[in-house]
N, C-alpha and C positions, 0 to 999 in steps of 0.2 A: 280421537281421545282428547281430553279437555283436563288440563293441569291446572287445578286451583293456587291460586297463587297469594300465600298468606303474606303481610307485611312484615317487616322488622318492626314498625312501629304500635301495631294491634302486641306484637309477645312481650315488648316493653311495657306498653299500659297496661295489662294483663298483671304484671312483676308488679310492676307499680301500687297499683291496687289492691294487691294482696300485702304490700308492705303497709301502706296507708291504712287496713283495714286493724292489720294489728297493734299498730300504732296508736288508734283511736280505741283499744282497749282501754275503760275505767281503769286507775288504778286499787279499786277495789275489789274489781273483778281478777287483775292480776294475782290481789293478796292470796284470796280466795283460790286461785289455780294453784297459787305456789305454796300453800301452807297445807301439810298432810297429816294427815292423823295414824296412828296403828290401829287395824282392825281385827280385831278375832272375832269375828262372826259373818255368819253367810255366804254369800257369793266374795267377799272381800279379809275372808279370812287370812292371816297370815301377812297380809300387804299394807306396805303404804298409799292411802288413798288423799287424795286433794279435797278439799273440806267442798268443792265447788262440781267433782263427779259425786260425793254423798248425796249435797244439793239435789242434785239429778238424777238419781239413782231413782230407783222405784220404791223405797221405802217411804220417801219422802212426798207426799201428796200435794200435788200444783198449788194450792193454795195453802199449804202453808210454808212451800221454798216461795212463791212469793211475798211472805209476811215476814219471813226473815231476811228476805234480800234489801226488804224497803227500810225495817228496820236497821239495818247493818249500815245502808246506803245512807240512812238520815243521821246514823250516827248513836240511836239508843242503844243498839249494840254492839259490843267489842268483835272483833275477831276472836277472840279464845271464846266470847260465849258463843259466837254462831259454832264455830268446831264443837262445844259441848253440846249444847242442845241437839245438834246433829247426827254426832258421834253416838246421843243418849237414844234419839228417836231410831236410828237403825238398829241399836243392839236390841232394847227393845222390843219393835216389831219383827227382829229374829228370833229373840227369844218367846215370842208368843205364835209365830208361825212355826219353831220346832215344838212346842207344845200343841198345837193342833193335830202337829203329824204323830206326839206320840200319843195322842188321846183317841185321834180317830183309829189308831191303829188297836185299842182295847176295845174289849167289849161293855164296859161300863162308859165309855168315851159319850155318849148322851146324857147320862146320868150326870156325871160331872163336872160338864158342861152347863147344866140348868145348875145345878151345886153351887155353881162358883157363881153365875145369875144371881142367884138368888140371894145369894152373901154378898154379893159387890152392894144389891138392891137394899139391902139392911144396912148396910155401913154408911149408904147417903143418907 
């Protein structure tokens, strides 16, 4: 029988490292954890959420949580507009993904879906 023998030193550096890691948190990225929004929609109905799980959430599309991160990072944008813009972009693509559900749930749900096509298409 062979007893691996871990160091004192390896579970220090270890500790260490994960202190250092969050240490080297942006303080932007802190704001961004620590600043929550109220949500009534979706998966985040009810709760307070962090403007920085919205970011990441899946309503949010890679490119453009990276268009607001850089913006925010560079400074065009405030904190209260990233939480808006965010806050805007989830409720949004909630409200249009409960609309899906209740349209495909009708029997006219093709119909006016091409409808509203077709009106967006006149209005540009």
């Amino acid at each position: 029988l062979i007893a691996a023998k871990t160091s004192d030193k390896d579970t220090v550096s270890a500790a260490e490292e994960k202190d250092d890691d969050s240490a080297k948190e942006e303080p932007w990225e802190t704001a961004l954890k620590t600043t929550v929004v109220d949500m009534e929609v979706g998966e985040f109905q009810g709760h307070r959420v962090s403007v920085w799980d919205l970011l990441h959430s899946k309503y949010i599309p890679e490119e453009n949580r990276k268009e607001l991160l850089e913006l925010y990072q560079t400074g065009e944008l405030t904190l209260d507009q990233v939480k808006t813009v965010v806050s805007t972009i989830v409720t949004k693509a909630e409200a249009a993904r409960a609309e899906q559900v209740a349209n495909a749930s009708s029997p006219r749900a093709e119909s006016a879906v091409a409808e509203a096509e077709h009106t967006r298409l006149q209005e540009d």
